[in-house]
PDB file with one MODEL, atoms N, CA, C and O in Angstrom:
MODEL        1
ATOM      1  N   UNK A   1     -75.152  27.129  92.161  1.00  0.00           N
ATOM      2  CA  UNK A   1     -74.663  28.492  92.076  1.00  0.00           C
ATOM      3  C   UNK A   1     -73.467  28.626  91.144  1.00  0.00           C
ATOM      4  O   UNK A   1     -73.022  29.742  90.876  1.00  0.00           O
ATOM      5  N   UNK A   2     -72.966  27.570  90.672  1.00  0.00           N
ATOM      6  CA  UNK A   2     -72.158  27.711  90.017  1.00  0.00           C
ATOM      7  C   UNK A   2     -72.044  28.364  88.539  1.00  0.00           C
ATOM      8  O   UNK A   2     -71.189  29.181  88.198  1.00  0.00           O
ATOM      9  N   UNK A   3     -73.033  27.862  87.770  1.00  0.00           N
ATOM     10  CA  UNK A   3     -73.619  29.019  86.720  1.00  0.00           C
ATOM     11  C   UNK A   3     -73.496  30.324  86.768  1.00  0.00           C
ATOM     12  O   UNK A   3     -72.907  31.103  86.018  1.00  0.00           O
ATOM     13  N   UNK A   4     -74.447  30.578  88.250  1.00  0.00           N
ATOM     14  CA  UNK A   4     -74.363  32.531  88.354  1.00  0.00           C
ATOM     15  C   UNK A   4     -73.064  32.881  88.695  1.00  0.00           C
ATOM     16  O   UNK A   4     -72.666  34.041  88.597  1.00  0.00           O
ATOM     17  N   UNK A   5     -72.181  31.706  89.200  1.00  0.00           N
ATOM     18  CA  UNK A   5     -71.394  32.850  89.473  1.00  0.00           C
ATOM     19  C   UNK A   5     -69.790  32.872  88.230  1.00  0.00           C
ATOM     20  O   UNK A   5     -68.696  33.405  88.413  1.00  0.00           O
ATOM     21  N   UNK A   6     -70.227  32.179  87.202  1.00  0.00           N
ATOM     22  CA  UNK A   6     -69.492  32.148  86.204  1.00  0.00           C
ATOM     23  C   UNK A   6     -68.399  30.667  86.391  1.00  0.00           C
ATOM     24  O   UNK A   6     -67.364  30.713  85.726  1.00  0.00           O
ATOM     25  N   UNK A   7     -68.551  29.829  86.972  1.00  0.00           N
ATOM     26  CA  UNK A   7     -68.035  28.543  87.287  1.00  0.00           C
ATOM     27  C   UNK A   7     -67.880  27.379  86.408  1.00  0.00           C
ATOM     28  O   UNK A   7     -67.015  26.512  86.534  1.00  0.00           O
ATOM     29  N   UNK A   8     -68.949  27.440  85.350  1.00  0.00           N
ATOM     30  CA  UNK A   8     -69.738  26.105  84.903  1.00  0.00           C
ATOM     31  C   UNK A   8     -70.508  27.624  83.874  1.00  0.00           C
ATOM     32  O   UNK A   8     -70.733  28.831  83.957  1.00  0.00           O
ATOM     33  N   UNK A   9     -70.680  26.152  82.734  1.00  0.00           N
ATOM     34  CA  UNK A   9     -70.912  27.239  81.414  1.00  0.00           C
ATOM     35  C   UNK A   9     -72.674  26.778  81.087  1.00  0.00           C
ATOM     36  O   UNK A   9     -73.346  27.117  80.114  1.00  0.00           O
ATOM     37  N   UNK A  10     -73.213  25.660  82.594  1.00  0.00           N
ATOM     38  CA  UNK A  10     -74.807  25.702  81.970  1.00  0.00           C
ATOM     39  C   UNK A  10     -75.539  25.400  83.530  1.00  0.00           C
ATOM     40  O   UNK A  10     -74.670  25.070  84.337  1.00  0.00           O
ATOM     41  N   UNK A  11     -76.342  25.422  83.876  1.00  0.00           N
ATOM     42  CA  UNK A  11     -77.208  25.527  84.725  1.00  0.00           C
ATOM     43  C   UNK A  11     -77.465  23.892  84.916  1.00  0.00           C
ATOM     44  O   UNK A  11     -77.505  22.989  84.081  1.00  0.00           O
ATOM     45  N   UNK A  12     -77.624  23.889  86.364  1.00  0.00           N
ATOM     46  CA  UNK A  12     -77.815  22.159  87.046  1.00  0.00           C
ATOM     47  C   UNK A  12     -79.272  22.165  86.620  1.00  0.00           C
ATOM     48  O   UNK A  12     -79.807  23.268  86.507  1.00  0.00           O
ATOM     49  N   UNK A  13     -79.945  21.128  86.383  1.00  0.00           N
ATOM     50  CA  UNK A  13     -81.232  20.426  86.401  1.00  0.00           C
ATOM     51  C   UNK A  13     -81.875  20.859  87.365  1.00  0.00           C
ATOM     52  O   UNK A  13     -82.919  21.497  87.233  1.00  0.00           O
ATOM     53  N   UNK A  14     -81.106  20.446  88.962  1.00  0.00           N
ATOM     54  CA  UNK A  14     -81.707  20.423  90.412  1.00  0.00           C
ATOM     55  C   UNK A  14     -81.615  21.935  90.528  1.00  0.00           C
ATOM     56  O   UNK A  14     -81.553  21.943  91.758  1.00  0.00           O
ATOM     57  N   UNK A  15     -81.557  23.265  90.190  1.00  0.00           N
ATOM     58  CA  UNK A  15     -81.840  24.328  90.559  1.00  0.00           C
ATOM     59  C   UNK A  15     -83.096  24.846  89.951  1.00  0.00           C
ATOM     60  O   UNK A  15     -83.695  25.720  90.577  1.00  0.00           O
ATOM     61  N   UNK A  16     -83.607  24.403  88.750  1.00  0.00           N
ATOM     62  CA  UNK A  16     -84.832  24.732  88.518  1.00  0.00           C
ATOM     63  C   UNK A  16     -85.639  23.602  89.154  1.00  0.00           C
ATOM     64  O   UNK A  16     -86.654  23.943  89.762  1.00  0.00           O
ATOM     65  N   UNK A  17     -85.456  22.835  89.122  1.00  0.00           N
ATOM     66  CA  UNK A  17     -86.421  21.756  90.213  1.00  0.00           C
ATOM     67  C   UNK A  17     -86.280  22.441  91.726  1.00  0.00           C
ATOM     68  O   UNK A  17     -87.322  22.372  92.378  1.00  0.00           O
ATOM     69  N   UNK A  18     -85.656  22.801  92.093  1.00  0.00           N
ATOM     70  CA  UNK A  18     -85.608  23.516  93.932  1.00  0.00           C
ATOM     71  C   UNK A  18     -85.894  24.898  93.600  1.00  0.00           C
ATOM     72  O   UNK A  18     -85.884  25.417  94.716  1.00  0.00           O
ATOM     73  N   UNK A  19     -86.057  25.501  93.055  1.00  0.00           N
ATOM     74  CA  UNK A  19     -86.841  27.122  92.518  1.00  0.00           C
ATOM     75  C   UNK A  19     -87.964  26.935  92.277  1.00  0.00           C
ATOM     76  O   UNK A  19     -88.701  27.908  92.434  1.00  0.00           O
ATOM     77  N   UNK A  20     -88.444  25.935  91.908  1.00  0.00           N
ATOM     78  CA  UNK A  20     -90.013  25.639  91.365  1.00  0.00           C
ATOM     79  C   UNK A  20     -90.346  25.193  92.627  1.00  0.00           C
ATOM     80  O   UNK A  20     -91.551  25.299  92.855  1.00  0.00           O
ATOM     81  N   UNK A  21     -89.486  24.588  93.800  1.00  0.00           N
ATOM     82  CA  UNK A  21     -90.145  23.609  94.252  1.00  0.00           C
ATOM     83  C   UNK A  21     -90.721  24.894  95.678  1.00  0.00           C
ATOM     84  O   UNK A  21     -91.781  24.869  96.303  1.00  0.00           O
ATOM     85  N   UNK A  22     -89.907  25.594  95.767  1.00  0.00           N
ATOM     86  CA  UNK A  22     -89.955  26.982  96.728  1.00  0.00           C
ATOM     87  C   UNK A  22     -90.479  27.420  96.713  1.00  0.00           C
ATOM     88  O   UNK A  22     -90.964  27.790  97.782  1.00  0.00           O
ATOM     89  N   UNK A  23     -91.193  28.073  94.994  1.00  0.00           N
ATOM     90  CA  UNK A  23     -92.170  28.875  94.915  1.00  0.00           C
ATOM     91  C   UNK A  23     -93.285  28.045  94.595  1.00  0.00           C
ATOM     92  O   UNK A  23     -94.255  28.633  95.074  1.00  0.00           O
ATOM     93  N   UNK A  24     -93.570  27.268  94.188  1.00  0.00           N
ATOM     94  CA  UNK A  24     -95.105  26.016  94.382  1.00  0.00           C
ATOM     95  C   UNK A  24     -95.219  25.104  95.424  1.00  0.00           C
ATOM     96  O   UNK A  24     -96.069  24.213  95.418  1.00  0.00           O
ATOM     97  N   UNK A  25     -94.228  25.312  96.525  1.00  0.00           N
ATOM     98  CA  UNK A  25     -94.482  24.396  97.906  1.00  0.00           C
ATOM     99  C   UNK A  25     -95.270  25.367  98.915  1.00  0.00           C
ATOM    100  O   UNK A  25     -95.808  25.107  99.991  1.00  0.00           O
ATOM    101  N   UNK A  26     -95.140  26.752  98.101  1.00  0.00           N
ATOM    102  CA  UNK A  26     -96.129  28.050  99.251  1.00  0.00           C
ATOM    103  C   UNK A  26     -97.315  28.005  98.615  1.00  0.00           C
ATOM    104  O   UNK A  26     -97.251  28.383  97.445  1.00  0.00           O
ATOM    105  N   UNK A  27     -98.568  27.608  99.066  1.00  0.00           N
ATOM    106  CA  UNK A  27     -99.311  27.763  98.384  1.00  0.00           C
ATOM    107  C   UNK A  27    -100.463  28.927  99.063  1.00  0.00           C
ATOM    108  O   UNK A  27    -101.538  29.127  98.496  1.00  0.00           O
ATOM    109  N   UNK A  28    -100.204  29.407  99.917  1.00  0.00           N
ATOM    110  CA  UNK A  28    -100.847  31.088 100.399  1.00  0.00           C
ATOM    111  C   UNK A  28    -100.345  32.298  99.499  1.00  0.00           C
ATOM    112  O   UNK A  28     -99.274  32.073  98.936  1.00  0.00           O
ATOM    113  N   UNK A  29    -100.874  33.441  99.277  1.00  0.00           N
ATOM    114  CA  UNK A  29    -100.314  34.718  99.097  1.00  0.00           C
ATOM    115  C   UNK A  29     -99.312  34.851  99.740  1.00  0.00           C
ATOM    116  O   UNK A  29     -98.226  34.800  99.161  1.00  0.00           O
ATOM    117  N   UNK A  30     -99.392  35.071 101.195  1.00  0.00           N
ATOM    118  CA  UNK A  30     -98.541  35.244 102.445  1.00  0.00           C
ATOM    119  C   UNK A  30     -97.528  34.596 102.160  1.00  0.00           C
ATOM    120  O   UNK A  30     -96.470  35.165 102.430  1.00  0.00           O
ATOM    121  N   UNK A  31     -97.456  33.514 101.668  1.00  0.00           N
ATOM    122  CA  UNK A  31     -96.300  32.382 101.456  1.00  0.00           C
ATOM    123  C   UNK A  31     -95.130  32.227 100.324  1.00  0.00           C
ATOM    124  O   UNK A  31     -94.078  31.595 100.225  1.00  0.00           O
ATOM    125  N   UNK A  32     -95.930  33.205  99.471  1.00  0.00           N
ATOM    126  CA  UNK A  32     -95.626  32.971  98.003  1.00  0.00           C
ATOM    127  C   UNK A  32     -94.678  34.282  98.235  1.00  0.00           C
ATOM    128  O   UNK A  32     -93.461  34.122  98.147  1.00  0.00           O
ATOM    129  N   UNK A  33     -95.028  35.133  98.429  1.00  0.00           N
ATOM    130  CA  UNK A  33     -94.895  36.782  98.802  1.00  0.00           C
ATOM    131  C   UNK A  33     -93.082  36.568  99.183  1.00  0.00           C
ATOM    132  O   UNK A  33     -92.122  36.839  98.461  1.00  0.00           O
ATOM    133  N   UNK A  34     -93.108  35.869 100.861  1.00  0.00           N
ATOM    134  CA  UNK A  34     -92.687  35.903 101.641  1.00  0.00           C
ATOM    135  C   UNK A  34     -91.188  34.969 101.029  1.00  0.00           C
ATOM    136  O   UNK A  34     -90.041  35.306 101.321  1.00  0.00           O
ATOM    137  N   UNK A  35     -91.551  33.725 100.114  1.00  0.00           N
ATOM    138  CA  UNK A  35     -90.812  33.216  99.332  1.00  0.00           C
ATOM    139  C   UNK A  35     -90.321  33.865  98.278  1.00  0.00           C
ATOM    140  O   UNK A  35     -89.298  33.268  97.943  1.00  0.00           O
ATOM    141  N   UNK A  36     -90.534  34.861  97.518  1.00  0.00           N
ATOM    142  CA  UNK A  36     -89.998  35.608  96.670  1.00  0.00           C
ATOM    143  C   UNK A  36     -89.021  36.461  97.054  1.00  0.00           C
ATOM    144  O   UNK A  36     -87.849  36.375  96.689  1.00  0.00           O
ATOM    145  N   UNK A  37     -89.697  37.707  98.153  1.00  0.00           N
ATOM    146  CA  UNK A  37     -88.804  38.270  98.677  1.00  0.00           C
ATOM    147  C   UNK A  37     -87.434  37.540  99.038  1.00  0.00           C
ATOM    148  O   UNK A  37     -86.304  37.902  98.709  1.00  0.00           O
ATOM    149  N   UNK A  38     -87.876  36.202  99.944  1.00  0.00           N
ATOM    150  CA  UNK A  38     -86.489  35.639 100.255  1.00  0.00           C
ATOM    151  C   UNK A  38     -85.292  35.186  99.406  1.00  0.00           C
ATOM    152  O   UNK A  38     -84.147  35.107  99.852  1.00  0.00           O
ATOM    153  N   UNK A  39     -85.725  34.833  97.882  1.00  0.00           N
ATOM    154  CA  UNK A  39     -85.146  34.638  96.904  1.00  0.00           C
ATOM    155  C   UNK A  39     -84.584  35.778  96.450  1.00  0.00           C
ATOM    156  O   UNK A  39     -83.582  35.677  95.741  1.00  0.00           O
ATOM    157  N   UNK A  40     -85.046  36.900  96.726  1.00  0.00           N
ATOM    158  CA  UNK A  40     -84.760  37.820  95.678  1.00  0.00           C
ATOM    159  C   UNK A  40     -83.357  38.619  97.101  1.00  0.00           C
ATOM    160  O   UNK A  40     -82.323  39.115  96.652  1.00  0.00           O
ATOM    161  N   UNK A  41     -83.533  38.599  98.218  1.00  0.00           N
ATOM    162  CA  UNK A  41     -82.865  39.222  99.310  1.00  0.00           C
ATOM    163  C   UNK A  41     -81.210  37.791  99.289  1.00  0.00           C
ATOM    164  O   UNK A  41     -80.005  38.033  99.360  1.00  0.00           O
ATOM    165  N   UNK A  42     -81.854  36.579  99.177  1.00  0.00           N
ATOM    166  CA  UNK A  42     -80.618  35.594  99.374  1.00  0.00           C
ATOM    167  C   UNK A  42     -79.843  35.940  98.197  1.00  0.00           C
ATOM    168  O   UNK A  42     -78.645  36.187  98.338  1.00  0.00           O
ATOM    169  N   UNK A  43     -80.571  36.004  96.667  1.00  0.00           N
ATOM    170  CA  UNK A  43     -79.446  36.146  95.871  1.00  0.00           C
ATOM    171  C   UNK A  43     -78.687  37.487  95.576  1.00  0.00           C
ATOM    172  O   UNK A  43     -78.030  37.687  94.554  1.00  0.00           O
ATOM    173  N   UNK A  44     -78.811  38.120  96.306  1.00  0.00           N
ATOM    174  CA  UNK A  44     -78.288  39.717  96.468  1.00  0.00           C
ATOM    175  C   UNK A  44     -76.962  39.345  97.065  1.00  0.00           C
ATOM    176  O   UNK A  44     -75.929  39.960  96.798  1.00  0.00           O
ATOM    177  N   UNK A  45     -77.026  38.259  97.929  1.00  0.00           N
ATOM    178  CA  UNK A  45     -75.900  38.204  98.884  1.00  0.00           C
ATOM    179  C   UNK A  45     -75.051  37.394  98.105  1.00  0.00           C
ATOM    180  O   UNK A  45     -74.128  37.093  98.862  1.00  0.00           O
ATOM    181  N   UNK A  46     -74.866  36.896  97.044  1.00  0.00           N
ATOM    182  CA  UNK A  46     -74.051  35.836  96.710  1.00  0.00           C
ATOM    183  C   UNK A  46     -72.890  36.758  96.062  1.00  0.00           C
ATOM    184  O   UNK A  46     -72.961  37.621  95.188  1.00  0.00           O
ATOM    185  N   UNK A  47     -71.670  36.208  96.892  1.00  0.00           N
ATOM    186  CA  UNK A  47     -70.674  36.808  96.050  1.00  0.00           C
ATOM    187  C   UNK A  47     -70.534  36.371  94.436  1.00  0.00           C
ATOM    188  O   UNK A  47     -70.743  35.280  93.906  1.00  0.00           O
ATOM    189  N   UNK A  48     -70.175  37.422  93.964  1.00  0.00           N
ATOM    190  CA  UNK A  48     -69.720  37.270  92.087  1.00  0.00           C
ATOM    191  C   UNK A  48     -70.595  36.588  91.306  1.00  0.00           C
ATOM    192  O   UNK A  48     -70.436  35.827  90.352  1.00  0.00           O
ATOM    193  N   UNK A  49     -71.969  37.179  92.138  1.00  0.00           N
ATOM    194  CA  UNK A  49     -73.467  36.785  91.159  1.00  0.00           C
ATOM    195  C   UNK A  49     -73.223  37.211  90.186  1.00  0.00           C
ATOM    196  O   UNK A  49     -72.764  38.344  90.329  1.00  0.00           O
ATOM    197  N   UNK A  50     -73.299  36.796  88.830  1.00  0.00           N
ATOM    198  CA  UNK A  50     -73.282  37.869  87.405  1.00  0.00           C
ATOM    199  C   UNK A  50     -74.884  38.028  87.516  1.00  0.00           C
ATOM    200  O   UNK A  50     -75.574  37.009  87.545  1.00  0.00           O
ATOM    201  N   UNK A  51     -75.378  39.098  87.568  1.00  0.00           N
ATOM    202  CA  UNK A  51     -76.826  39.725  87.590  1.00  0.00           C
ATOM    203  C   UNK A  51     -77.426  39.419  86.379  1.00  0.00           C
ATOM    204  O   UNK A  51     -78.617  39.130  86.491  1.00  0.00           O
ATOM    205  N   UNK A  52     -76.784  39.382  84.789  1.00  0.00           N
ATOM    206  CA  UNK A  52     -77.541  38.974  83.635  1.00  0.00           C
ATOM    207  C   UNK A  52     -77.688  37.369  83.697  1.00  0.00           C
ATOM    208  O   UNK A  52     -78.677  36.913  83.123  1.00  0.00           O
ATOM    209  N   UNK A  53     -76.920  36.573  84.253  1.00  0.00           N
ATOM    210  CA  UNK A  53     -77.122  35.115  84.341  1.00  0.00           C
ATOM    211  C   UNK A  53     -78.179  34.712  85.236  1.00  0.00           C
ATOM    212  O   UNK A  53     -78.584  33.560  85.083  1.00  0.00           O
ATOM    213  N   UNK A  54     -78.765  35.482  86.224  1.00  0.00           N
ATOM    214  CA  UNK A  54     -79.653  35.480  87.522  1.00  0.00           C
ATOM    215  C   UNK A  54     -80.887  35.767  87.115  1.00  0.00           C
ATOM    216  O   UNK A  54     -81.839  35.275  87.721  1.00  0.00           O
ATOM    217  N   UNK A  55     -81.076  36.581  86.063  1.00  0.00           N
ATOM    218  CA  UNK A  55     -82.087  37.233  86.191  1.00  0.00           C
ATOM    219  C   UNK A  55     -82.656  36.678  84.118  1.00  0.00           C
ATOM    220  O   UNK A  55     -83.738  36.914  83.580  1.00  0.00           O
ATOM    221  N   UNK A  56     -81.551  36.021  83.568  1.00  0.00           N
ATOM    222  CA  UNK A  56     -82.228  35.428  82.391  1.00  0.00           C
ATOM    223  C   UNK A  56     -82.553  33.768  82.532  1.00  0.00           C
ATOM    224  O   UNK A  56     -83.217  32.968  81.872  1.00  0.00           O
ATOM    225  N   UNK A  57     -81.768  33.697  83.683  1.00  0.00           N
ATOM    226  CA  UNK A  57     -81.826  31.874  84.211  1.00  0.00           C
ATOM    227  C   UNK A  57     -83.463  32.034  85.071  1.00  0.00           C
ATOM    228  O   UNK A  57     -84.175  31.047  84.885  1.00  0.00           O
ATOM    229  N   UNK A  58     -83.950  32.893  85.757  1.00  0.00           N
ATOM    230  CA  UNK A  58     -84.949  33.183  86.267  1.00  0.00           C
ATOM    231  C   UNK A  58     -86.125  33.285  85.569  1.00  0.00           C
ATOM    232  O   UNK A  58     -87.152  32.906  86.131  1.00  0.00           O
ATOM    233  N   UNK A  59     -86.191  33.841  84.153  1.00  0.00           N
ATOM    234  CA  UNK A  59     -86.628  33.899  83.146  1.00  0.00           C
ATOM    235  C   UNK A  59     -87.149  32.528  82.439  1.00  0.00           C
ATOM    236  O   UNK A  59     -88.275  32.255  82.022  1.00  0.00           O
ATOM    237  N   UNK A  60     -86.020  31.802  82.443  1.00  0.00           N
ATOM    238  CA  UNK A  60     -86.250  30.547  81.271  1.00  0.00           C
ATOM    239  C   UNK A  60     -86.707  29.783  82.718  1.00  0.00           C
ATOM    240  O   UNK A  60     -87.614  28.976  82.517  1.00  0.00           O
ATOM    241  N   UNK A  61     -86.436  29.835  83.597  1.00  0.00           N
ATOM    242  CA  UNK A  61     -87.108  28.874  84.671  1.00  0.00           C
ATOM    243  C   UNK A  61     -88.707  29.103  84.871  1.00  0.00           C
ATOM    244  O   UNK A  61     -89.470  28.476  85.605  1.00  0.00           O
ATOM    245  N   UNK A  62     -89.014  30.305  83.904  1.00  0.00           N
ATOM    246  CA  UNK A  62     -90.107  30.978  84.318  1.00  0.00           C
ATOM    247  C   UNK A  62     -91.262  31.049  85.731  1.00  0.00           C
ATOM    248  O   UNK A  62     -92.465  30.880  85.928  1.00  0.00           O
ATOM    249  N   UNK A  63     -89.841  31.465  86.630  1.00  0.00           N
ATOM    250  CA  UNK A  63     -90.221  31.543  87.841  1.00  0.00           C
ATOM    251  C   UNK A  63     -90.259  32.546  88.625  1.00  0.00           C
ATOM    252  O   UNK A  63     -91.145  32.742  89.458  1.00  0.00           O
ATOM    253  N   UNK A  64     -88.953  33.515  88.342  1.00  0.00           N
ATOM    254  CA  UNK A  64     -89.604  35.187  88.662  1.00  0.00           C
ATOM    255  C   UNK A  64     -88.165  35.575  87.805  1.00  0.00           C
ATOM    256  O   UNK A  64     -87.281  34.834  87.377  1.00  0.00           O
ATOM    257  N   UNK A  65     -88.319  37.012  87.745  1.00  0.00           N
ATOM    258  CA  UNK A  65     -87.082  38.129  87.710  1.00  0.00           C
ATOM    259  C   UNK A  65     -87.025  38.887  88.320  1.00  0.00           C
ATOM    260  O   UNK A  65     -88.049  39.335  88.836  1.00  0.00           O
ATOM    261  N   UNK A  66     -85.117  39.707  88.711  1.00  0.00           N
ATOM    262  CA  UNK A  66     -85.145  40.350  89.393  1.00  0.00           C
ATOM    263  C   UNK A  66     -85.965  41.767  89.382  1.00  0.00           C
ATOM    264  O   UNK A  66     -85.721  42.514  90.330  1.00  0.00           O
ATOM    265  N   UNK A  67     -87.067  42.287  88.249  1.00  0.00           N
ATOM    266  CA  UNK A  67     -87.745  43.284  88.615  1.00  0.00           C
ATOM    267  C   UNK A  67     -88.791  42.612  88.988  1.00  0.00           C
ATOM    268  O   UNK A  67     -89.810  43.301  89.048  1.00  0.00           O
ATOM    269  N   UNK A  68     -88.918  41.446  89.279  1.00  0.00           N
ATOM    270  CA  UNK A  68     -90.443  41.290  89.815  1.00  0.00           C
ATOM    271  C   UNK A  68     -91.034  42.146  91.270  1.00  0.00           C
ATOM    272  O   UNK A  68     -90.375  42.471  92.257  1.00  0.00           O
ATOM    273  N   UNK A  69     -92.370  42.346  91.019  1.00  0.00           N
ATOM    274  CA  UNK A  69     -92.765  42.944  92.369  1.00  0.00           C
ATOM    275  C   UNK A  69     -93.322  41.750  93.111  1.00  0.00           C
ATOM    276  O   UNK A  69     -94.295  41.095  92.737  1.00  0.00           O
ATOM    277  N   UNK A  70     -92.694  41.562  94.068  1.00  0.00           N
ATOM    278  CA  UNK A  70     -93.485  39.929  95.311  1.00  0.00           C
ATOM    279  C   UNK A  70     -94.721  40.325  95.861  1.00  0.00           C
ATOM    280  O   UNK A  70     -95.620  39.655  96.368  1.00  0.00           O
ATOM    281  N   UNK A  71     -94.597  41.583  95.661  1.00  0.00           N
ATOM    282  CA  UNK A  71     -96.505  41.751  96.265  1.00  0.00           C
ATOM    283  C   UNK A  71     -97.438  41.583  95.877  1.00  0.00           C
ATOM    284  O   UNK A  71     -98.500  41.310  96.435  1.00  0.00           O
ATOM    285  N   UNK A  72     -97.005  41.816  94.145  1.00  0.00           N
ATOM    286  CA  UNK A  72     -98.293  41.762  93.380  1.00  0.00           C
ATOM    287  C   UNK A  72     -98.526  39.938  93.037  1.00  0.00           C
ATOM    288  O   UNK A  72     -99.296  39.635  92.126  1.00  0.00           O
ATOM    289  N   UNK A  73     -97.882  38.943  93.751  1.00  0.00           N
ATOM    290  CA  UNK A  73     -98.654  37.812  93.331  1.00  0.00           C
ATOM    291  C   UNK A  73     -98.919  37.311  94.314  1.00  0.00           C
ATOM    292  O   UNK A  73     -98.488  37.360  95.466  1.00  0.00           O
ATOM    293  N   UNK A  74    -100.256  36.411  93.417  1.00  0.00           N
ATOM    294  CA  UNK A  74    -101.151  36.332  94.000  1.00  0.00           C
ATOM    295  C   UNK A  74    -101.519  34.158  94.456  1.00  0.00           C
ATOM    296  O   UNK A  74    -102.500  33.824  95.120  1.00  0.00           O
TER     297      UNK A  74
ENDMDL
END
């Protein structure tokens, strides 16, 4: 978390390895769904998230963004 929250000027290794590992360890709809939402509800809560670092680090992880819709995958 240190990245998003302006701490550290590059992103750990082990956060795209544990983001990948969250959303490809669900392997149901139900699961996948249910894992997104939770990602997308936990990082709401982080104090002094910078929202452009969250949501372009999400991007290059190519694992979701914050406009993603969690329903529509499948």
């Amino acid at each position: 978390l240190d990245y998003l929250t302006k701490k550290s000027d590059a992103p750990s290794t082990s956060y795209f390895y544990g983001m990948k590992q969250i959303i490809f360890s669900s392997p149901m709809k139900e699961e996948k769904r249910a894992a997104c939402n939770c990602l997308k509800e936990s990082g709401s809560q982080v104090p002094n998230l910078d929202k452009d670092r969250d949501n372009n680090l999400c991007k290059e992880c190519k694992i979701m963004s914050n406009d993603l819709n969690c329903q529509k995958l499948d």
